[in-house]
PDB file with SEQRES, HELIX, SHEET and CRYST1 records, atoms N, CA, C and O in Angstrom:
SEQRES   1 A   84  UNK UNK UNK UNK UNK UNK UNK UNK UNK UNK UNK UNK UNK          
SEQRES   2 A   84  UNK UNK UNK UNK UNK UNK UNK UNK UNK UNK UNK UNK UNK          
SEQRES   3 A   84  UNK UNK UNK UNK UNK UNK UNK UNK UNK UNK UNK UNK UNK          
SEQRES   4 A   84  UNK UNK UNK UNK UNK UNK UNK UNK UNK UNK UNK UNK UNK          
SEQRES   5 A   84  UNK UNK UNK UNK UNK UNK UNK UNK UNK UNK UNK UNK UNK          
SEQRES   6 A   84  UNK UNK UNK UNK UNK UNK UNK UNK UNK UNK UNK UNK UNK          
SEQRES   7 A   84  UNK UNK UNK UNK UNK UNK                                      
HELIX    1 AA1 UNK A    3  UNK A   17  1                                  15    
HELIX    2 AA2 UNK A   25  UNK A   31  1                                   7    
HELIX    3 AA3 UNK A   38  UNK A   46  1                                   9    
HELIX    4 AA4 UNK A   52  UNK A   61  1                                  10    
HELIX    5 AA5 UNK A   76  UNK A   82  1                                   7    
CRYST1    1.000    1.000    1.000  90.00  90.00  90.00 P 1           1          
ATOM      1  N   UNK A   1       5.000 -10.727  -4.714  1.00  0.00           N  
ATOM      2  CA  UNK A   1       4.319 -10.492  -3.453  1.00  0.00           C  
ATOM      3  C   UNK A   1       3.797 -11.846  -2.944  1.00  0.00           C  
ATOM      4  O   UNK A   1       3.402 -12.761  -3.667  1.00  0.00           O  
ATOM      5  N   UNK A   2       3.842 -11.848  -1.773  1.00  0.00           N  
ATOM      6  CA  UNK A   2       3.902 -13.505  -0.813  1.00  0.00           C  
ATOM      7  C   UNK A   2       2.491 -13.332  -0.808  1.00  0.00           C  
ATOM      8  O   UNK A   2       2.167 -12.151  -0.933  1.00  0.00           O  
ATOM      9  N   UNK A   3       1.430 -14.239  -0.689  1.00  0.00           N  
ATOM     10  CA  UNK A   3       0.189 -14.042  -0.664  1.00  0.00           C  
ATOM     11  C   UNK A   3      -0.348 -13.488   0.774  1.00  0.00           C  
ATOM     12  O   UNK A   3      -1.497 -13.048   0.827  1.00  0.00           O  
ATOM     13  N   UNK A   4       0.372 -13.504   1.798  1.00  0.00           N  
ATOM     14  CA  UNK A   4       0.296 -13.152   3.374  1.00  0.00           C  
ATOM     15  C   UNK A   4       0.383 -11.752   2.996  1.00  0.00           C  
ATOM     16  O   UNK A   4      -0.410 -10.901   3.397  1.00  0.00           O  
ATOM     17  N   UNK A   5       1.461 -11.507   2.138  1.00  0.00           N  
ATOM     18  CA  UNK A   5       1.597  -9.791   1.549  1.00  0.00           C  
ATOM     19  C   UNK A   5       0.837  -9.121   0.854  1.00  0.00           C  
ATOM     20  O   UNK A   5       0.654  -7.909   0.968  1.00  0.00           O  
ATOM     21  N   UNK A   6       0.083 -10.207  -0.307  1.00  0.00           N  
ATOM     22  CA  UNK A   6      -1.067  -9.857  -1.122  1.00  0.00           C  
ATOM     23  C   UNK A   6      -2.894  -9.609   0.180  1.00  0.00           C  
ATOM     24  O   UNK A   6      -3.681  -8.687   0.394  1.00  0.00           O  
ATOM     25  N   UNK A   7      -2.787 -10.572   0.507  1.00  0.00           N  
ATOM     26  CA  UNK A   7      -3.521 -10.575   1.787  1.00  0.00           C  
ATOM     27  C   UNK A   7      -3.702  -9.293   2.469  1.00  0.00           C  
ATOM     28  O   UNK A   7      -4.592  -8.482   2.215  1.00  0.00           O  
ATOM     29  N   UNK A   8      -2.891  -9.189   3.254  1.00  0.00           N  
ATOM     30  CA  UNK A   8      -2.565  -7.875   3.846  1.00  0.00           C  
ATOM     31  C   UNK A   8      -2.590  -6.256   3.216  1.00  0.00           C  
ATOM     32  O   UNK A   8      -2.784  -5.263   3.917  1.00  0.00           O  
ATOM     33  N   UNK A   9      -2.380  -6.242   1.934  1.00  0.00           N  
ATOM     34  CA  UNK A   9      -2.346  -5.020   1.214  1.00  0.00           C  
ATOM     35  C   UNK A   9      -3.957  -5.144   0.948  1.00  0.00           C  
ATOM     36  O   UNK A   9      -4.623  -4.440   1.707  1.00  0.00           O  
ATOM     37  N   UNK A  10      -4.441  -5.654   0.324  1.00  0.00           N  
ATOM     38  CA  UNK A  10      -5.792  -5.837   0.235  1.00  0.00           C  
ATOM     39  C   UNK A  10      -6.954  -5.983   1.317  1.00  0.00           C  
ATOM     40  O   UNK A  10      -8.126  -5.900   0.951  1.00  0.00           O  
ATOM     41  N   UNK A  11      -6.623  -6.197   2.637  1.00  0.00           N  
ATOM     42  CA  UNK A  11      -6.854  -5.348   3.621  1.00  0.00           C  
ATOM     43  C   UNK A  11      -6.995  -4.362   4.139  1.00  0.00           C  
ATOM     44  O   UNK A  11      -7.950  -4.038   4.845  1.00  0.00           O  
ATOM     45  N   UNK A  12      -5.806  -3.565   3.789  1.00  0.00           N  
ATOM     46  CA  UNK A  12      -5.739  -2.176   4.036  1.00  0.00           C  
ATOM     47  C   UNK A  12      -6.813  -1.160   2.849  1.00  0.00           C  
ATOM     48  O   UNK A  12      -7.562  -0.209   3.074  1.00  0.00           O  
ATOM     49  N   UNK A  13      -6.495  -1.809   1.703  1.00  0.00           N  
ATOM     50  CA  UNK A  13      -7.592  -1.487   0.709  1.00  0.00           C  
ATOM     51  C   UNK A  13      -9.380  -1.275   1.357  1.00  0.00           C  
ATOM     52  O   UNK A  13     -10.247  -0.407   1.263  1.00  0.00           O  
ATOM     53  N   UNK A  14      -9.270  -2.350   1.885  1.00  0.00           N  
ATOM     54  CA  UNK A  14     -10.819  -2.669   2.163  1.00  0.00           C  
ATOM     55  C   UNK A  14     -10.667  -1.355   3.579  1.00  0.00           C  
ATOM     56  O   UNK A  14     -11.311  -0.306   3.607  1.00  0.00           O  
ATOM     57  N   UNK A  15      -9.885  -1.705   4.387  1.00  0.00           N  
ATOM     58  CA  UNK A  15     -10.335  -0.566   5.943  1.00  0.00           C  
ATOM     59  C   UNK A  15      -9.974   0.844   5.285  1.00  0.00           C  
ATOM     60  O   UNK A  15     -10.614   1.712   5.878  1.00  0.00           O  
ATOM     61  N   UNK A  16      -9.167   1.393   4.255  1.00  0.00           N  
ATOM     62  CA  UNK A  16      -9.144   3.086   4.018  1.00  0.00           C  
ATOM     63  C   UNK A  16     -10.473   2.861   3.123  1.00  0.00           C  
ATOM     64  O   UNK A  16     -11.293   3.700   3.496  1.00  0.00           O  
ATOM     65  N   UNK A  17     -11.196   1.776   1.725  1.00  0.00           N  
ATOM     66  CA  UNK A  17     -11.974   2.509   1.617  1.00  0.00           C  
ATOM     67  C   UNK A  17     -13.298   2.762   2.295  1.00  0.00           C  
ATOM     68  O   UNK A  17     -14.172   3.533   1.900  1.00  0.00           O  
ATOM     69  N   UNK A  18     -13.334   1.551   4.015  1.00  0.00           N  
ATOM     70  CA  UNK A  18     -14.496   2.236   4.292  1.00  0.00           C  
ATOM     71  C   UNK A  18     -13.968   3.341   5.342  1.00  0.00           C  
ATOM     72  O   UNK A  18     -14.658   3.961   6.151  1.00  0.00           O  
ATOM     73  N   UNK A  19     -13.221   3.393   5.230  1.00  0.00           N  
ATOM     74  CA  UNK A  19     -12.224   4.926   6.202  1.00  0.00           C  
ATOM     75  C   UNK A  19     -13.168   6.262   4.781  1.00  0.00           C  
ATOM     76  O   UNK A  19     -13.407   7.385   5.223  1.00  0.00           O  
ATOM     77  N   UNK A  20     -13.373   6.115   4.023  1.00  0.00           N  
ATOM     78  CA  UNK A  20     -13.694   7.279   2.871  1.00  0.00           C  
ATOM     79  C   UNK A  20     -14.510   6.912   2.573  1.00  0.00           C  
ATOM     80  O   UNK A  20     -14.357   6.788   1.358  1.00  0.00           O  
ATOM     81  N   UNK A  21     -15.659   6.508   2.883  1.00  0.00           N  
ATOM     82  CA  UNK A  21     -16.982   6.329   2.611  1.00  0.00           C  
ATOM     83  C   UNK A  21     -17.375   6.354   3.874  1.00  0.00           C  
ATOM     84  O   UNK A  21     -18.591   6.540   3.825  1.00  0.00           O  
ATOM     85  N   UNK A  22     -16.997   6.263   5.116  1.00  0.00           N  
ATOM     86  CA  UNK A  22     -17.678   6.854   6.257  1.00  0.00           C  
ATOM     87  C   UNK A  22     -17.942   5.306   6.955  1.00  0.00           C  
ATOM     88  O   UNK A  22     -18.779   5.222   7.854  1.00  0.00           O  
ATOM     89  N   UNK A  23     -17.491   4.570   6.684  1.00  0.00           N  
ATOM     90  CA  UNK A  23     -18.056   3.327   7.237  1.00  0.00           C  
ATOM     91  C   UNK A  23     -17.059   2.882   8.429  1.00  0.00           C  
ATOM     92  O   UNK A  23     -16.008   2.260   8.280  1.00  0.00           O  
ATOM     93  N   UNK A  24     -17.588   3.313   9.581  1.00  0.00           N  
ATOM     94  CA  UNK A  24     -16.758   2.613  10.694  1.00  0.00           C  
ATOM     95  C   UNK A  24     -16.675   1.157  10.956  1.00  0.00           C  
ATOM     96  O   UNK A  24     -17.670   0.678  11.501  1.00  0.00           O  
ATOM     97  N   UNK A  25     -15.518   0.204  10.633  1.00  0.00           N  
ATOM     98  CA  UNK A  25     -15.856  -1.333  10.946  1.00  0.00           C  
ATOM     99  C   UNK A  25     -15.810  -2.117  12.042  1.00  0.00           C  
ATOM    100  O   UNK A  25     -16.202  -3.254  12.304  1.00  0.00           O  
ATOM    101  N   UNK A  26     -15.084  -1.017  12.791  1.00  0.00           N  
ATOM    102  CA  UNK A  26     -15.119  -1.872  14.414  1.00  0.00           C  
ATOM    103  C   UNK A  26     -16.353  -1.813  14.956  1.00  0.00           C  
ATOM    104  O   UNK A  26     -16.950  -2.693  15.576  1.00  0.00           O  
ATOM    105  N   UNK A  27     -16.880  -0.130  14.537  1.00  0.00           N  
ATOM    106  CA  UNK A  27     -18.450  -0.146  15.204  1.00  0.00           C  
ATOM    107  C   UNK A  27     -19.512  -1.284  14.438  1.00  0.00           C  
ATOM    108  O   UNK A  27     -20.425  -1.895  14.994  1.00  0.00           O  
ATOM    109  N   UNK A  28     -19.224  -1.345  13.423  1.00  0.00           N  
ATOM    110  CA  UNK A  28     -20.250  -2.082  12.702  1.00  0.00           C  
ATOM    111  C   UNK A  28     -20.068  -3.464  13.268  1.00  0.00           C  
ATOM    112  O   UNK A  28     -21.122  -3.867  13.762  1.00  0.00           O  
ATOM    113  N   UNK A  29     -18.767  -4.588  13.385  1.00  0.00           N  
ATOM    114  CA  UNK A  29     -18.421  -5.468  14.546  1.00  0.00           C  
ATOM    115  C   UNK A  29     -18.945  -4.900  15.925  1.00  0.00           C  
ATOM    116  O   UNK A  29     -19.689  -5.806  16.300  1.00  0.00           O  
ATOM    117  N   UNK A  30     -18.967  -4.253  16.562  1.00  0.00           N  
ATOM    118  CA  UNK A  30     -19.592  -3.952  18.235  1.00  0.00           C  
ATOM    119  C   UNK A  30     -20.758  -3.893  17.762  1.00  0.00           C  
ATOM    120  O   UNK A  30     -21.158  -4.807  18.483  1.00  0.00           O  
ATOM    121  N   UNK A  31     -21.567  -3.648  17.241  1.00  0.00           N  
ATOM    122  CA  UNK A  31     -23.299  -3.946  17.208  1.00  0.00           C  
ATOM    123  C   UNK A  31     -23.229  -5.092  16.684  1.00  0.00           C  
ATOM    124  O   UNK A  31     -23.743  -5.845  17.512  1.00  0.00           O  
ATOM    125  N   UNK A  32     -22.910  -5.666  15.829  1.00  0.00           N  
ATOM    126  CA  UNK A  32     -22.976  -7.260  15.987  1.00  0.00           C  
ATOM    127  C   UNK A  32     -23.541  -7.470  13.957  1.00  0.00           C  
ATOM    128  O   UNK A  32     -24.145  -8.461  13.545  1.00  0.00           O  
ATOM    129  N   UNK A  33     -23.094  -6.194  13.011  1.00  0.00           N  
ATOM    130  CA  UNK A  33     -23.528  -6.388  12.051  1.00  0.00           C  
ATOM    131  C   UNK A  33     -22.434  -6.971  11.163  1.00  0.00           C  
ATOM    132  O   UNK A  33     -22.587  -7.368  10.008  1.00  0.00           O  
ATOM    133  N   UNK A  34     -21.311  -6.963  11.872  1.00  0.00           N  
ATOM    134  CA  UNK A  34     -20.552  -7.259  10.708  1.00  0.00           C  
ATOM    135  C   UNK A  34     -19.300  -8.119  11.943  1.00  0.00           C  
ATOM    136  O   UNK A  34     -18.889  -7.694  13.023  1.00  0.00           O  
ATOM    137  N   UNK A  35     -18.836 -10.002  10.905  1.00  0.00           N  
ATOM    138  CA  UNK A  35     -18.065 -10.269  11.686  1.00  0.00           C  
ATOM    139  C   UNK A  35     -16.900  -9.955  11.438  1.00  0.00           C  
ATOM    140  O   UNK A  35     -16.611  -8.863  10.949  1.00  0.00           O  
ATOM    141  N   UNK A  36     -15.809 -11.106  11.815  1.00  0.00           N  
ATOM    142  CA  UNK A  36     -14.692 -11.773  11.297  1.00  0.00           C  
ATOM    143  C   UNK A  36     -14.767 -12.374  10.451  1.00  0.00           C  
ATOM    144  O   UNK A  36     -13.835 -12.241   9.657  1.00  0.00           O  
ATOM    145  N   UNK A  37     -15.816 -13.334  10.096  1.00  0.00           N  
ATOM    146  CA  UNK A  37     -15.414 -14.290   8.894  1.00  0.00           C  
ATOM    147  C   UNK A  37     -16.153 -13.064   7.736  1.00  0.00           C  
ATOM    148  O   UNK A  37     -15.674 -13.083   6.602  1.00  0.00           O  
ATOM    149  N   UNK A  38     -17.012 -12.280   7.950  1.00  0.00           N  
ATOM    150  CA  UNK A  38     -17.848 -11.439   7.006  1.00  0.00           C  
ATOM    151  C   UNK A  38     -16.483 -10.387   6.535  1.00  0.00           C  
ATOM    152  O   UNK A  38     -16.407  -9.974   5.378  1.00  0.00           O  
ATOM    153  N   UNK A  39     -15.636 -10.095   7.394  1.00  0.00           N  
ATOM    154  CA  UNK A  39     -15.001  -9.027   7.048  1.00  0.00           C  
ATOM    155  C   UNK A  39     -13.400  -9.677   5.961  1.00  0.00           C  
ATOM    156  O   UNK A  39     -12.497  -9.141   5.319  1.00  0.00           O  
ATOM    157  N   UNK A  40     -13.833 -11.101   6.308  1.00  0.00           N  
ATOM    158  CA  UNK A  40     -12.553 -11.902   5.881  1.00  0.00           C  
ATOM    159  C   UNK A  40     -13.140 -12.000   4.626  1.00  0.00           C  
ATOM    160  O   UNK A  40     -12.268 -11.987   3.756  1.00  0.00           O  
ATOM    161  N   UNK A  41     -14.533 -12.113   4.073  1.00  0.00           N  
ATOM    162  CA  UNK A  41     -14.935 -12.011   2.945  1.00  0.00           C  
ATOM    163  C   UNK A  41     -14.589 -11.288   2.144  1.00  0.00           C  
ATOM    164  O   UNK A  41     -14.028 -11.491   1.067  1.00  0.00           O  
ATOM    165  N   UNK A  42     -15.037 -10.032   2.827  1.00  0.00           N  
ATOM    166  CA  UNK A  42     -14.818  -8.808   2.340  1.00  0.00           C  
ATOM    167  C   UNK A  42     -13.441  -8.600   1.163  1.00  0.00           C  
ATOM    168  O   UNK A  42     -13.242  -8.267  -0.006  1.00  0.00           O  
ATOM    169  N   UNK A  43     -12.722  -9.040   2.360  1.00  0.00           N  
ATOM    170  CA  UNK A  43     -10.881  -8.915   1.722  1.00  0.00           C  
ATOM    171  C   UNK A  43     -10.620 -10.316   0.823  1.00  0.00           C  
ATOM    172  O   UNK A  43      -9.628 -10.430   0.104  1.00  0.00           O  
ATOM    173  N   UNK A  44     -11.310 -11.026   0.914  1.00  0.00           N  
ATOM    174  CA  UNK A  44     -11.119 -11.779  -0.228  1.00  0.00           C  
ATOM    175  C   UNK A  44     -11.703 -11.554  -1.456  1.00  0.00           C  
ATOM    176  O   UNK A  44     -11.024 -11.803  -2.452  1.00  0.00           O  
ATOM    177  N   UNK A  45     -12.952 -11.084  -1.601  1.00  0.00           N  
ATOM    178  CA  UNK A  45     -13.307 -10.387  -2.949  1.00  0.00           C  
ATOM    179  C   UNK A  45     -12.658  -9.739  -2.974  1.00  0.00           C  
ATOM    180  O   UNK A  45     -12.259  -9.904  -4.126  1.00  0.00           O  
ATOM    181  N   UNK A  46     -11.816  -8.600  -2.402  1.00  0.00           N  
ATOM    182  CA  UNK A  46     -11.467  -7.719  -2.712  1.00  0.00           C  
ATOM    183  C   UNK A  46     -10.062  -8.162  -3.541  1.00  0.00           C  
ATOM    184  O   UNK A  46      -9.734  -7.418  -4.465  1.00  0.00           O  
ATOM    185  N   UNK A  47      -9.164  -9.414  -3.237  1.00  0.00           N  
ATOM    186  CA  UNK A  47      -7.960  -9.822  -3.438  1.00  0.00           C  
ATOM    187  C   UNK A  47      -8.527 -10.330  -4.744  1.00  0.00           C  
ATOM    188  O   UNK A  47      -7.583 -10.849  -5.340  1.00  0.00           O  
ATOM    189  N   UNK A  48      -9.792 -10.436  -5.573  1.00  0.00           N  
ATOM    190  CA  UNK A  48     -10.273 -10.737  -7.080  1.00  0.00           C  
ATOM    191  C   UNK A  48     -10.043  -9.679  -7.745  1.00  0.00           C  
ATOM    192  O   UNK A  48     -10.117  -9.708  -8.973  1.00  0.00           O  
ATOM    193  N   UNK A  49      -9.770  -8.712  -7.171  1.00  0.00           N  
ATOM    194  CA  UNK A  49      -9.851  -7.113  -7.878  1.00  0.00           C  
ATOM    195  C   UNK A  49      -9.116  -7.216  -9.104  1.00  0.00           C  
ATOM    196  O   UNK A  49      -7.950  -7.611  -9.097  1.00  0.00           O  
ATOM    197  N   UNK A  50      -9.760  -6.864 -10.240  1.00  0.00           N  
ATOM    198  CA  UNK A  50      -8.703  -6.420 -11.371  1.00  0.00           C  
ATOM    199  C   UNK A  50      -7.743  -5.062 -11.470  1.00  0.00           C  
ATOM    200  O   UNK A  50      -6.778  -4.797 -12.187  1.00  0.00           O  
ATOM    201  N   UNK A  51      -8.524  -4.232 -10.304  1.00  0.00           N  
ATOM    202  CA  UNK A  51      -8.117  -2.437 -10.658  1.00  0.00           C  
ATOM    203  C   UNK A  51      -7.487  -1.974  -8.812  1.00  0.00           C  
ATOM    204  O   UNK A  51      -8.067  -1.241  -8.011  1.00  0.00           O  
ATOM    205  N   UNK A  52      -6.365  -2.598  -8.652  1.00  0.00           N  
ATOM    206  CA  UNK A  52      -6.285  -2.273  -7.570  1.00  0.00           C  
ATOM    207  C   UNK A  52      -5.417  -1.142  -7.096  1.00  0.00           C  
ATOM    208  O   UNK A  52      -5.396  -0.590  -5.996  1.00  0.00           O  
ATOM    209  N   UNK A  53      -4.455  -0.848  -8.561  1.00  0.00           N  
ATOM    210  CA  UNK A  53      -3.831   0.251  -8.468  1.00  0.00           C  
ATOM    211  C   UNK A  53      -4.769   1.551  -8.624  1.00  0.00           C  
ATOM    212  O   UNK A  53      -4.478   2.658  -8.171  1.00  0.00           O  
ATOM    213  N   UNK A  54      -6.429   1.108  -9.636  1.00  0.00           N  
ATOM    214  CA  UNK A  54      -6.512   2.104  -9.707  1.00  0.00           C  
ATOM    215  C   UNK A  54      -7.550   2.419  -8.555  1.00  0.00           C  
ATOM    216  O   UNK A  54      -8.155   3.490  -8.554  1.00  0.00           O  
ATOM    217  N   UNK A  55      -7.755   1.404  -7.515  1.00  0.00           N  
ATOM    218  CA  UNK A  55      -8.301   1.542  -6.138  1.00  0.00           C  
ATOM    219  C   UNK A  55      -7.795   2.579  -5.261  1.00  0.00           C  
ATOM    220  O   UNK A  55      -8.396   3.356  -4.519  1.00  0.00           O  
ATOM    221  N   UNK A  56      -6.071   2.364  -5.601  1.00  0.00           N  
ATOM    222  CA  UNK A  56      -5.107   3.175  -4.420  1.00  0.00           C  
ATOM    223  C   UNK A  56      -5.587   4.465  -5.345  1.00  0.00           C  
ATOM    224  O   UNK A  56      -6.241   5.380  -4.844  1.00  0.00           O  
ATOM    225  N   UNK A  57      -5.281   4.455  -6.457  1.00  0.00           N  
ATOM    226  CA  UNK A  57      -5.459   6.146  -7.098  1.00  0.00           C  
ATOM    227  C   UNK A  57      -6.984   6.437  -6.907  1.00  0.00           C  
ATOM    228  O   UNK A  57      -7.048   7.577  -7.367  1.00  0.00           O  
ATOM    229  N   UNK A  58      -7.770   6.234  -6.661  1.00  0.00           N  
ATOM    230  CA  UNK A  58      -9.030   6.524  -6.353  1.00  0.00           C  
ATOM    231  C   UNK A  58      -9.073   7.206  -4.753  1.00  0.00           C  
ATOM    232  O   UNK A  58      -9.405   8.314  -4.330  1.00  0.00           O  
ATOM    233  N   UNK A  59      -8.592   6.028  -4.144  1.00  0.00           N  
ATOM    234  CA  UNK A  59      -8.513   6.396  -2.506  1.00  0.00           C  
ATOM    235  C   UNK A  59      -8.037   7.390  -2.311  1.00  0.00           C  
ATOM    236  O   UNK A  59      -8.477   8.095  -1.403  1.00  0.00           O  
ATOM    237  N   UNK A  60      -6.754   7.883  -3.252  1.00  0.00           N  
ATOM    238  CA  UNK A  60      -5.510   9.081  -2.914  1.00  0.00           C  
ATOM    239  C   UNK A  60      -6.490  10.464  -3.372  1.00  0.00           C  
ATOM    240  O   UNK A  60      -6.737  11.418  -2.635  1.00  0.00           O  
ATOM    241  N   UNK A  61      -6.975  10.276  -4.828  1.00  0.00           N  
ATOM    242  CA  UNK A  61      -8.157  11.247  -4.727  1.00  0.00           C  
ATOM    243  C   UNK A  61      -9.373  12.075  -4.215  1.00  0.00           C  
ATOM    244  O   UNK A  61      -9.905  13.159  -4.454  1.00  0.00           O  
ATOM    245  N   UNK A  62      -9.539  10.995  -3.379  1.00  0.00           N  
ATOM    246  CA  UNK A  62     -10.660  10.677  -2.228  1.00  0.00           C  
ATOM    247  C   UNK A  62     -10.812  11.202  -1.187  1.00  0.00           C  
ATOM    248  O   UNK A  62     -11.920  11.488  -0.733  1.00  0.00           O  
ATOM    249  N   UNK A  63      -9.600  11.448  -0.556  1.00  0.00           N  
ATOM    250  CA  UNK A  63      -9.095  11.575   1.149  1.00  0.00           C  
ATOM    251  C   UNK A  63     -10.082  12.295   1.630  1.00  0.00           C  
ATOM    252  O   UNK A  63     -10.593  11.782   2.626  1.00  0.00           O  
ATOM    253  N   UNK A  64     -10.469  13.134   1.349  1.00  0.00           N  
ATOM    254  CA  UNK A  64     -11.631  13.714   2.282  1.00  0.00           C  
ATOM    255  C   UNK A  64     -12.842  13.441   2.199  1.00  0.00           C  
ATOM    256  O   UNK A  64     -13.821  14.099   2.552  1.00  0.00           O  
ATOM    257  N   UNK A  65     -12.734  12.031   1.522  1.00  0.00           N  
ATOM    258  CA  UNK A  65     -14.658  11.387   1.620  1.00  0.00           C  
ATOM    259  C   UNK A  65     -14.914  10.808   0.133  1.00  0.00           C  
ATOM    260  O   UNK A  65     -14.099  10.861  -0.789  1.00  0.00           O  
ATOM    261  N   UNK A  66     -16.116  10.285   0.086  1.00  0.00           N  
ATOM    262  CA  UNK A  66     -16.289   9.729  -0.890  1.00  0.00           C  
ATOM    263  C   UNK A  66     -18.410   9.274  -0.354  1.00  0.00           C  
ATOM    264  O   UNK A  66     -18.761   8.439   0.479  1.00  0.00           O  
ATOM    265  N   UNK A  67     -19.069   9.923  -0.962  1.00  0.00           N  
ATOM    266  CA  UNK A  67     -20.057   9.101  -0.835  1.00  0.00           C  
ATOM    267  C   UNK A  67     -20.556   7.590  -1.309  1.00  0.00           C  
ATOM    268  O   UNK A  67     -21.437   6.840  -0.887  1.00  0.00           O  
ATOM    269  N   UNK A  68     -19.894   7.522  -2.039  1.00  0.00           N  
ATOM    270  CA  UNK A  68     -20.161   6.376  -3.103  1.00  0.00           C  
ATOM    271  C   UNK A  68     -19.070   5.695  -3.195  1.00  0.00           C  
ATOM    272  O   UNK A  68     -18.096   6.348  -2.821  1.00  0.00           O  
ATOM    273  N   UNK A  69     -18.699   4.037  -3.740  1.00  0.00           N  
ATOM    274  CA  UNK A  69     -17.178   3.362  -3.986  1.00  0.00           C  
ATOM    275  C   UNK A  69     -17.380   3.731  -5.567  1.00  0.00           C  
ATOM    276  O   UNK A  69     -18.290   4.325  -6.145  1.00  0.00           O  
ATOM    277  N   UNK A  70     -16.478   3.291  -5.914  1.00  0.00           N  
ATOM    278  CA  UNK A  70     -16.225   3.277  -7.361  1.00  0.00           C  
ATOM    279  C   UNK A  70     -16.749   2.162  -8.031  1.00  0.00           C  
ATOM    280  O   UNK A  70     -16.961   1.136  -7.385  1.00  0.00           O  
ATOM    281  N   UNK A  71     -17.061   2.228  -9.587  1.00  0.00           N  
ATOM    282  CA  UNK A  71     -18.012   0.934 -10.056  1.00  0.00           C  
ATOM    283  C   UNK A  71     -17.452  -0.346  -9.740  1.00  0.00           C  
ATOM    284  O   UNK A  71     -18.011  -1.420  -9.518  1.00  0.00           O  
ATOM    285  N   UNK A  72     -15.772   0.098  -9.770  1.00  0.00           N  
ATOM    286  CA  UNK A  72     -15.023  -1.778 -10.221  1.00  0.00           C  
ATOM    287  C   UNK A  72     -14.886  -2.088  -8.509  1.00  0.00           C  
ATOM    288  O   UNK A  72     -14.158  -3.042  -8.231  1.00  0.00           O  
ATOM    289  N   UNK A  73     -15.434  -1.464  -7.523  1.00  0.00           N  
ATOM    290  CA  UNK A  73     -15.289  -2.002  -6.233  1.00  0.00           C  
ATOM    291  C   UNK A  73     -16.268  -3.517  -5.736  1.00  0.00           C  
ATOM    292  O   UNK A  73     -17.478  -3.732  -5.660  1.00  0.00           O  
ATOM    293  N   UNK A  74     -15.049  -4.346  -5.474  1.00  0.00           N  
ATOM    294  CA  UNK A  74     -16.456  -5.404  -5.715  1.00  0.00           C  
ATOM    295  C   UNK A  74     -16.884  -5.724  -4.243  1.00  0.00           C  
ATOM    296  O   UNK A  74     -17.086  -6.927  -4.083  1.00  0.00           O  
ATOM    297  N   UNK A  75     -17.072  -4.956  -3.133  1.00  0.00           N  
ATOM    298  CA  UNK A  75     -17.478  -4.531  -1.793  1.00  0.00           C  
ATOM    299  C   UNK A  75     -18.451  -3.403  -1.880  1.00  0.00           C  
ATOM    300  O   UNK A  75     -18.719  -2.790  -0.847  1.00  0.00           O  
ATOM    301  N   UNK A  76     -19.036  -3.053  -3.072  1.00  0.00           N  
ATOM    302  CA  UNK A  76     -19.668  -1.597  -2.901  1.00  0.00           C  
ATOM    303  C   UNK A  76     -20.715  -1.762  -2.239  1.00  0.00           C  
ATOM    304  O   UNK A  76     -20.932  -0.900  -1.388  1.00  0.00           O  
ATOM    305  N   UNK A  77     -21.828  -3.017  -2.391  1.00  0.00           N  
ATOM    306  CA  UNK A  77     -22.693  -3.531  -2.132  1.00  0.00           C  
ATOM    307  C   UNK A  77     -22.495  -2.925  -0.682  1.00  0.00           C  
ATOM    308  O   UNK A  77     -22.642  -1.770  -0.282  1.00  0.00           O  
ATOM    309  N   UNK A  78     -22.027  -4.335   0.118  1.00  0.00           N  
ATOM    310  CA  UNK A  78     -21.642  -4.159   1.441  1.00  0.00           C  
ATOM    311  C   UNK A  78     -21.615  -2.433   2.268  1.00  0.00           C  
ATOM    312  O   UNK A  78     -22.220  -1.968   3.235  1.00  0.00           O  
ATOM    313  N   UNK A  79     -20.801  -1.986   1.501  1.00  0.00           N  
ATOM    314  CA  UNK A  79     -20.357  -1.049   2.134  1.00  0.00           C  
ATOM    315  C   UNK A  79     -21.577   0.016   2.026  1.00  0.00           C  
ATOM    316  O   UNK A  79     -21.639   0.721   3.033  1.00  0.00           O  
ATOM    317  N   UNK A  80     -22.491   0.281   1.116  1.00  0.00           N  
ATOM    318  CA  UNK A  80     -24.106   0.697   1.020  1.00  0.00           C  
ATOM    319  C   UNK A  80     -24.725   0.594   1.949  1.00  0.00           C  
ATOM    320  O   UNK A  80     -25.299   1.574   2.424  1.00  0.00           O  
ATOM    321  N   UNK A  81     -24.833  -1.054   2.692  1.00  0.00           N  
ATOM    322  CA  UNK A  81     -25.670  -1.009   3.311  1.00  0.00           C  
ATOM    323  C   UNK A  81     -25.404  -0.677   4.585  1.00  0.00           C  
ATOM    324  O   UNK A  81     -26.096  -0.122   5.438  1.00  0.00           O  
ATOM    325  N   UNK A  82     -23.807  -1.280   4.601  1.00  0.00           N  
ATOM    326  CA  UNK A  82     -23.445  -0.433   6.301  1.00  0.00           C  
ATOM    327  C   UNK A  82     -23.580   0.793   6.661  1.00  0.00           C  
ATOM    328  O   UNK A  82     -23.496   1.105   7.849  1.00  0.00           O  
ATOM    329  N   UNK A  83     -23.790   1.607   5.781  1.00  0.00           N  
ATOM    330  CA  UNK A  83     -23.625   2.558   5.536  1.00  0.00           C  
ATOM    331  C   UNK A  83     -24.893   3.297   5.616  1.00  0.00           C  
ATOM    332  O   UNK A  83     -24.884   4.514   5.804  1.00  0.00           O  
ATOM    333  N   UNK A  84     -26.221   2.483   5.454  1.00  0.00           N  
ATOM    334  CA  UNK A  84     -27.234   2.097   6.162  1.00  0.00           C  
ATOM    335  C   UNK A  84     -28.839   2.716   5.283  1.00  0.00           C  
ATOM    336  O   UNK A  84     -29.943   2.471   5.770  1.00  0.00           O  
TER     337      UNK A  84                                                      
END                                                                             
């Protein structure tokens, strides 16, 4: 996987799991809490992940919500507080 590819998958990681934890990110960008470079963070911890397959199997479990991320999520923080 090309790192533009690694990049990108780990993206999508980060927007379904705040898609299942309730965390809207465009809204959270339109009030002014969360940027571009914050959200570029985001997906870069996230590209440290050791458990990312078992991220997707978590997410697939998930689909209809999730109050909480999972322990090995290393965005859980974040996503807590947006979450508010």
């Amino acid at each position: 996987m090309s790192v533009s590819e690694r990049y990108d998958h780990h993206a999508k990681l980060v927007a379904h799991m705040a898609d299942t934890l309730g965390v809207d990110l465009l809204e959270q960008m339109q009030r002014g809490e969360l940027d571009g470079e914050d959200l570029r963070q985001m997906v870069h911890k996230c590209t440290g992940c050791t458990s990312p397959c078992d991220c997707a199997d978590w997410l697939a479990a998930n689909a209809a919500g999730s109050d909480v991320a999972p322990t090995y999520c290393r965005n859980a923080q974040a996503f807590e507080l947006m979450k508010g």
